[in-house]
C-alpha positions as CSV (number, residue, x, y, z in Angstrom):
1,X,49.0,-22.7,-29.3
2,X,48.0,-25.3,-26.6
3,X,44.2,-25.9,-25.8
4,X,43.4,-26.5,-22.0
5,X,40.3,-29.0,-20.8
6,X,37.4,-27.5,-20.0
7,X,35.5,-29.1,-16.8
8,X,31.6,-28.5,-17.4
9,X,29.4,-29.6,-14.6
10,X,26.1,-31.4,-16.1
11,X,23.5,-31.8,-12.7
12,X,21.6,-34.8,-14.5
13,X,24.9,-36.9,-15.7
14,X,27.6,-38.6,-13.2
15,X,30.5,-40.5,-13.9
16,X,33.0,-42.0,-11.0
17,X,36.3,-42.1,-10.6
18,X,37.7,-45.1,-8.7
19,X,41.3,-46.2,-7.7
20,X,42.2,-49.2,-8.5
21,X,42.1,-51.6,-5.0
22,X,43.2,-55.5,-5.2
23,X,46.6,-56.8,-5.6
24,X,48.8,-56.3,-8.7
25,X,49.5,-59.3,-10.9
26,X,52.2,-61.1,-9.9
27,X,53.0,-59.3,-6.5
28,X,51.2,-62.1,-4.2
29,X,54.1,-63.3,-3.0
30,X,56.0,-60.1,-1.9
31,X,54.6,-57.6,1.2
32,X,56.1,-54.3,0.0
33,X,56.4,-50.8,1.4
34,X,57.6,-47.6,1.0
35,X,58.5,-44.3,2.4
36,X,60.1,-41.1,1.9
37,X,63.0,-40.7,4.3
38,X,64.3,-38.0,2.6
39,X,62.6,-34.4,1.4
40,X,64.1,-31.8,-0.4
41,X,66.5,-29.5,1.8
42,X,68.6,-26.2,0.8
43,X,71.3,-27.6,-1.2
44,X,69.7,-31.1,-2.0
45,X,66.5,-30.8,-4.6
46,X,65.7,-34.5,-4.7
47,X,63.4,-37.1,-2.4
48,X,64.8,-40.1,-1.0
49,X,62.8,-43.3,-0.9
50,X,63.6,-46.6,1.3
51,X,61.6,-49.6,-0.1
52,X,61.4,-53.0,1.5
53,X,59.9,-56.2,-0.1
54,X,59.9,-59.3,2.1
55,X,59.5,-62.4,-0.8
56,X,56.8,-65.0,1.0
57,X,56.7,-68.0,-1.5
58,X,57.3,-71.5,-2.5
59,X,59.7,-70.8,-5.1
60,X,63.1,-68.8,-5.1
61,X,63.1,-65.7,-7.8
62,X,66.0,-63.9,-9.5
63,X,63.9,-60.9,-11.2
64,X,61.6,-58.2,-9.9
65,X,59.8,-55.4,-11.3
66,X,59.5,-52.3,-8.4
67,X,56.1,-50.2,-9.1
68,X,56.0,-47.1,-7.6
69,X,53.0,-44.4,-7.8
70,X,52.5,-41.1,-6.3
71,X,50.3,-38.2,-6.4
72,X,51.8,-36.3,-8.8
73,X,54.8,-36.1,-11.8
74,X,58.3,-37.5,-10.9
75,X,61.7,-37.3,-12.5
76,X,63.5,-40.2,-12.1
77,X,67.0,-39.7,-10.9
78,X,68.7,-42.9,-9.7
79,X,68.5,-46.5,-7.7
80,X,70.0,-50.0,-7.9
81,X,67.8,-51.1,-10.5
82,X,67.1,-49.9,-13.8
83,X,64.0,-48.0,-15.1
84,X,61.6,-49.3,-17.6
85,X,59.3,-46.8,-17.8
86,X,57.5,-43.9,-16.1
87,X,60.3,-41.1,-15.8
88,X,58.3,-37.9,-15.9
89,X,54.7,-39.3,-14.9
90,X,53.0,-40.4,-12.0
91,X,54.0,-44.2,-11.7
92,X,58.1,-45.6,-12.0
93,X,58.5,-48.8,-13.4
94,X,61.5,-50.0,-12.3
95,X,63.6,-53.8,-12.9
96,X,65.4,-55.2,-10.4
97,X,67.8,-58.8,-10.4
98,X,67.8,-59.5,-6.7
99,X,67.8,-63.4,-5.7
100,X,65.2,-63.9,-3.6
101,X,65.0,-67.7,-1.4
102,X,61.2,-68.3,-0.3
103,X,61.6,-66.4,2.3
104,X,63.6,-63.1,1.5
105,X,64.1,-59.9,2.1
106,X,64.9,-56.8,-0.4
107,X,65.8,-53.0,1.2
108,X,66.3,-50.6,-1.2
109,X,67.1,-47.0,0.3
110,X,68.3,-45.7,-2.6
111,X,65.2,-44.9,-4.7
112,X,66.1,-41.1,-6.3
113,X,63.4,-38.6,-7.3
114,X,62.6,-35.3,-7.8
115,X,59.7,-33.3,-8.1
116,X,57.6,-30.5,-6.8
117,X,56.9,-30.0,-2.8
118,X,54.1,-31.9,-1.4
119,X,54.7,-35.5,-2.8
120,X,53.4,-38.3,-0.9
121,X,53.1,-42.4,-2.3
122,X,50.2,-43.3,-3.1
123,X,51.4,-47.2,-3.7
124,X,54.0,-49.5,-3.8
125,X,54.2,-53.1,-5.2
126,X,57.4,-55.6,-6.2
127,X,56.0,-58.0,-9.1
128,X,58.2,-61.5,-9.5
129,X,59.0,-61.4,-12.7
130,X,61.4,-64.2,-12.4
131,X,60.1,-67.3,-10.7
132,X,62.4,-70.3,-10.7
């Protein structure tokens, strides 16, 4: 037997909920975005997502971690990197060795989900993990 939460409303108690704003630890030196360019269709189930990081820096960098959140579960189903963590839950964590000179570029159209209608990205960030 599974128990579901119960939401009680208490007038003289609040408590917020915030989304995280800033920049994500070690994706200064990337400008990244992403979008869905592909939705679900009869015969197809999945969404397709193009992703492009543009590496700003003063160092070259040979690893990269793609994070990827939206607003709701995802099944991970393929892309050129390889996942690390995330397949089933909101937010793909996703490794990638692309060599990056200062001043790169990184387009990944190949970004393979599925899920339930209505997903959107909610953000998008490429983390150097391999300055050199």
């Amino acid at each position: 037997m599974s128990t579901k939460p119960l939401i009680v409303a208490v007038d003289d108690i609040a408590e917020g909920v915030y989304m995280a704003s800033g920049t994500i630890v070690g994706s200064d030196c990337y400008t990244t975005t992403a979008r869905i360019h592909q939705s679900p269709e009869t015969g197809r189930g999945d969404y397709r997502i193009q992703v492009d990081a543009d590496h700003h820096a003063d160092h070259n960098s040979n690893k990269q971690q793609f994070v990827i959140t939206f607003n709701m579960p995802v099944k991970y189903v393929s892309s050129q990197g390889s996942l690390e963590s995330g397949d089933g839950t909101t937010e793909l964590h996703i490794n990638l060795t692309y060599w990056n000179n200062h001043n790169d570029h990184i387009g990944l159209g190949d970004l393979v989900v599925t899920a339930d209608a209505g997903l959107t990205i909610l953000n998008a960030a490429m983390i150097d993990t391999g300055k050199c």
